[in-house]
C-alpha positions in Angstrom: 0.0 0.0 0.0 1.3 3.4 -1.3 1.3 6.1 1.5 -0.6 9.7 0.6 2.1 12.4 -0.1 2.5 14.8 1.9 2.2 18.5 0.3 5.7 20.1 1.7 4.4 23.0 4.4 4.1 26.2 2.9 5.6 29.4 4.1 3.1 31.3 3.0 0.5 31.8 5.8 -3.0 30.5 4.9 -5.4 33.7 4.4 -7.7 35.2 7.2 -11.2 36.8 6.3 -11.8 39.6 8.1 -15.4 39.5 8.5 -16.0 42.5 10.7 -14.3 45.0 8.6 -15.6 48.3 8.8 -18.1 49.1 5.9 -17.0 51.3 3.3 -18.7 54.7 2.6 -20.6 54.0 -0.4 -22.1 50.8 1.3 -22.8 52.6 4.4 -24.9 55.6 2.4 -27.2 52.9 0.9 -28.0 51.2 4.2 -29.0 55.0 5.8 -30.8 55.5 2.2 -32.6 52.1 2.7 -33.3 52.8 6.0 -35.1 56.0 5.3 -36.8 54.7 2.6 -38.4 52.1 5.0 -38.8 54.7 7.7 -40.8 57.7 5.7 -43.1 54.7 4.1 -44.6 53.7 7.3 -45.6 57.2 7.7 -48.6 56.7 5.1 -50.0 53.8 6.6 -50.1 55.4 10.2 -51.2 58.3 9.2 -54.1 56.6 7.0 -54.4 54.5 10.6 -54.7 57.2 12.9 -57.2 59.2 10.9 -59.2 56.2 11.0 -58.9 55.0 14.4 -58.7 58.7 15.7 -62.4 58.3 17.7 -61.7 54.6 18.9 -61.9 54.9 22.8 -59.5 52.0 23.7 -56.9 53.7 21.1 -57.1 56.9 21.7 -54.1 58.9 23.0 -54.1 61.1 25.8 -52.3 64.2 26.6 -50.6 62.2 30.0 -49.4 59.6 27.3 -47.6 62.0 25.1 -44.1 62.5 26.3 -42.7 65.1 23.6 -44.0 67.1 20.8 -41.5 68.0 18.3 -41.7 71.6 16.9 -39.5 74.4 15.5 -39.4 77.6 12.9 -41.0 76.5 9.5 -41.3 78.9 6.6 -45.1 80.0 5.3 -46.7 82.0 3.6 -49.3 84.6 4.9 -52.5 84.6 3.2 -55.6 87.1 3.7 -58.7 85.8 5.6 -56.8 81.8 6.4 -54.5 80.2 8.4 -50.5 80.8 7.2 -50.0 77.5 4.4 -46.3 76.1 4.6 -43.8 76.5 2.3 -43.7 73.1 0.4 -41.1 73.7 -2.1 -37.4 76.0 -1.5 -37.6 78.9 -2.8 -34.6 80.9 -4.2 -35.5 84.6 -4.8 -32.8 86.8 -7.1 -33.8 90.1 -6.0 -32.9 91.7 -9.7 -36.3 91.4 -10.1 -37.2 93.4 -7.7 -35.1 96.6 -8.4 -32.3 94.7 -6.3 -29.0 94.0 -8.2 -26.8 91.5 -6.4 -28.7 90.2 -3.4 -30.1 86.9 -3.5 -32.3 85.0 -0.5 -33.0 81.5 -0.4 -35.7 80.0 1.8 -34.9 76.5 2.7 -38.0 74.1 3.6 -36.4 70.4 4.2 -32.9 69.6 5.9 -32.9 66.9 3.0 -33.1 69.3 0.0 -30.4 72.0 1.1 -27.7 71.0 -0.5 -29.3 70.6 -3.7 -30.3 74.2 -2.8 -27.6 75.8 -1.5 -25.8 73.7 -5.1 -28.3 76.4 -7.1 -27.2 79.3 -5.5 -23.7 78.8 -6.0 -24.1 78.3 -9.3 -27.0 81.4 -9.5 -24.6 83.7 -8.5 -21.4 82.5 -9.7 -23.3 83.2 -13.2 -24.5 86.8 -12.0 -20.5 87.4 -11.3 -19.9 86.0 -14.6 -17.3 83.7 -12.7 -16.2 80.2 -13.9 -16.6 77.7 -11.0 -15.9 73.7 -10.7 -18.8 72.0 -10.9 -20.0 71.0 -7.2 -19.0 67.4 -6.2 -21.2 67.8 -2.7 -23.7 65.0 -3.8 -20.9 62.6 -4.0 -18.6 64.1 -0.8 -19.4 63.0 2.7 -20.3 65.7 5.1 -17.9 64.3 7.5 -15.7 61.6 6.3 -16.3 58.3 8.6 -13.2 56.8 10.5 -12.6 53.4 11.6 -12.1 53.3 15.3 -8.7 51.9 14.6 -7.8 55.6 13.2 -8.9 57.6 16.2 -6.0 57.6 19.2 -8.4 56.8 22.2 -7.7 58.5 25.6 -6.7 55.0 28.2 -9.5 56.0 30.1 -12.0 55.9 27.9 -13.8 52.3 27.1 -13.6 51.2 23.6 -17.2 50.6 23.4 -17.6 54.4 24.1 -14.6 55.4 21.9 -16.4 53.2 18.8 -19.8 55.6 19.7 -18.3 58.6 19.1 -16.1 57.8 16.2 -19.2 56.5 14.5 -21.3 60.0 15.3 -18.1 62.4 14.7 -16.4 61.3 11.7 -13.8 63.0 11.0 -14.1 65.4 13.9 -14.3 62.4 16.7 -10.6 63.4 17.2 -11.6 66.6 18.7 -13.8 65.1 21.2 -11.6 62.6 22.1 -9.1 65.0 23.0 -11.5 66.5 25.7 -11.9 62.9 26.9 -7.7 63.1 27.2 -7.5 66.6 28.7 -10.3 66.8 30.9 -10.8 62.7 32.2 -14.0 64.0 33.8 -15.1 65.4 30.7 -15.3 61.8 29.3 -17.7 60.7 32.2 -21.4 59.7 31.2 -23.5 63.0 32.5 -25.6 60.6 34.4 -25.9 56.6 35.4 -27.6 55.1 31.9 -26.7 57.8 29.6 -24.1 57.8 27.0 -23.6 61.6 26.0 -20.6 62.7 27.9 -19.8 66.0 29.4 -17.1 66.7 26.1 -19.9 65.8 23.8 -21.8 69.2 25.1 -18.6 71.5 24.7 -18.5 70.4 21.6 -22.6 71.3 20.2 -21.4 74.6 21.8 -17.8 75.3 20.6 -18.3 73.3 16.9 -22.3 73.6 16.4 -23.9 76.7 17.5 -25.7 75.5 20.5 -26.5 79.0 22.3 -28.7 77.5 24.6 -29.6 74.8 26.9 -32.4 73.6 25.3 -30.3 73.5 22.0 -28.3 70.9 23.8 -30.8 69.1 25.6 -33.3 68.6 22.6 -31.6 69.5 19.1 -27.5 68.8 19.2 -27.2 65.8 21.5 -30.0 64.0 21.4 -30.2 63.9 25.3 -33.9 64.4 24.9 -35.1 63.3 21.8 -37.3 60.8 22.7 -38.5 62.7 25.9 -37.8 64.4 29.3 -34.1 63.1 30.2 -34.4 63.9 33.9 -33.5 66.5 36.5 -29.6 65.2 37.1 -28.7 65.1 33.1 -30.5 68.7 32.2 -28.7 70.1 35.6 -25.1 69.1 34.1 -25.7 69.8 30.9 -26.8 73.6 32.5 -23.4 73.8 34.5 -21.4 73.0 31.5 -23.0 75.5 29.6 -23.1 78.0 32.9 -19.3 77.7 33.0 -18.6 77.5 29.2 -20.8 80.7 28.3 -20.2 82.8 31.2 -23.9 82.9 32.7 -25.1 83.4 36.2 -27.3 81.6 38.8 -30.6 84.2 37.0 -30.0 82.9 33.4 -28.8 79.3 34.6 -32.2 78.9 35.8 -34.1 80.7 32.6 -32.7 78.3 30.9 -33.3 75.1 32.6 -37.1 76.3 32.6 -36.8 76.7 29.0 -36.1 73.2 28.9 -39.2 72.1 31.4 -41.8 74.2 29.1 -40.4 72.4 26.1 -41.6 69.1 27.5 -44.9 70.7 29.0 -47.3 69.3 26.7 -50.2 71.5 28.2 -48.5 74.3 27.6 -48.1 74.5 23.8 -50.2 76.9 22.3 -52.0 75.9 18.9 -51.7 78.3 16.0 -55.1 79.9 16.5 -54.6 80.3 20.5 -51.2 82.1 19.1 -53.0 84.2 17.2 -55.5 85.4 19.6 -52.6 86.4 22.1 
């Protein structure tokens, strides 16, 4: 009997499939795109839903039950005799055609749509100064270029699961942040037991994203309270790191945290014709 030959060991080392690779960006865009997708098409059906089901006893919501209503600014349009009627297209107005040489306003209606928009006034008045520009690659160039957690020099005290968080949120900017974390250690603390935003996380809506006040932080940078009230302990840290970073005293320290308890007051919003009356 014949023994089985033996293939002579190889120095080459046998290949290793890395299987939890970070995604690229172009795979990553269509996963948010999907997910959007998905996410604006349930509207319809819940809507449709909801106006049916609106007068149903057992399914009928109740003001206790309602733990945040999202509002802000919105363009409209005034109009004699009726309620104002929002804006549902932008709107870019060259003001040649009133009298106005050189001054152009844009009305923006949809986060979604503005750099499409602000992509047609660039080229609107790049034409009025009769000035050759490269044509805009923004539709193709990420906003802020993602980084793989590898990239990112992560302070020793912070935990890697942390580290990965804010890499993921920042982009390219995650380095900043982290750097608080390595300055300030306490900056890197959670603001409260079960919440992930940390104290550097706040600096940074108000150094790097125009957060002027507290309720900026709370409800429209951070995400602290996007879902709801966070609590007493997290709105109170976020107010001291805003009371020492912007130079306010104990009088607008408190103006402010009360901004942030009307916000979540459901009682307390005023519909359009109650606004009107006052």
């Amino acid at each position: 009997m014949t023994q089985p030959q033996r293939r002579p060991a190889s120095s080459t080392p046998d290949p290793v499939l890395i299987t939890d690779a970070a995604r690229s960006y172009e795979e990553e865009l269509r996963v948010r795109k999907r997910r959007y997708a998905v996410m604006m098409g349930m509207r319809v059906p819940c809507m449709v839903l909801a106006a049916v089901f609106y007068q149903t006893p057992w399914l009928a919501v109740t003001l206790d039950e309602v733990s945040i209503v999202h509002r802000g600014v919105v363009p409209a349009r005034a109009r004699p005799g009726a309620p104002p009627a929002l804006l549902d297209r932008a709107d870019i107005r060259d003001h040649a055609l009133d009298g106005i040489e050189g001054a152009v306003s844009i009305v923006g209606v949809k986060y979604t749509t503005a750099r499409r928009l602000a992509e047609q006034t660039v080229d609107l008045v790049a034409g009025k100064l009769r000035r050759r520009i490269a044509r805009s690659r923004t539709s193709q160039l990420p906003l802020l270029a993602p980084v793989r957690g590898e990239e990112a020099e992560v302070p020793k005290a912070l935990d890697a699961g942390p580290a990965d968080r804010i890499t993921r949120v920042y982009g390219a900017t995650a380095a900043r942040v982290l750097g608080l974390h390595a300055e300030q250690p306490e900056l890197g603390r959670p603001l409260a037991e079960g919440v992930a935003i940390t104290g550097a996380q706040v600096l940074e809506a108000v150094r790097h994203e125009m957060a002027l006040t507290l309720e900026d932080v709370v409800v429209r940078r951070t995400g602290l309270g996007a879902a709801g009230y966070p609590g007493d302990a997290v709105v109170r840290a976020c107010a001291v790191l805003l009371q020492q970073e912007l130079g306010w005293d104990a009088e607008r320290t408190e103006q402010e945290v009360a901004a942030v308890h009307r916000f979540y007051d459901v009682r307390a919003i005023e519909s359009p014709a109650e606004h009107d009356r006052a």
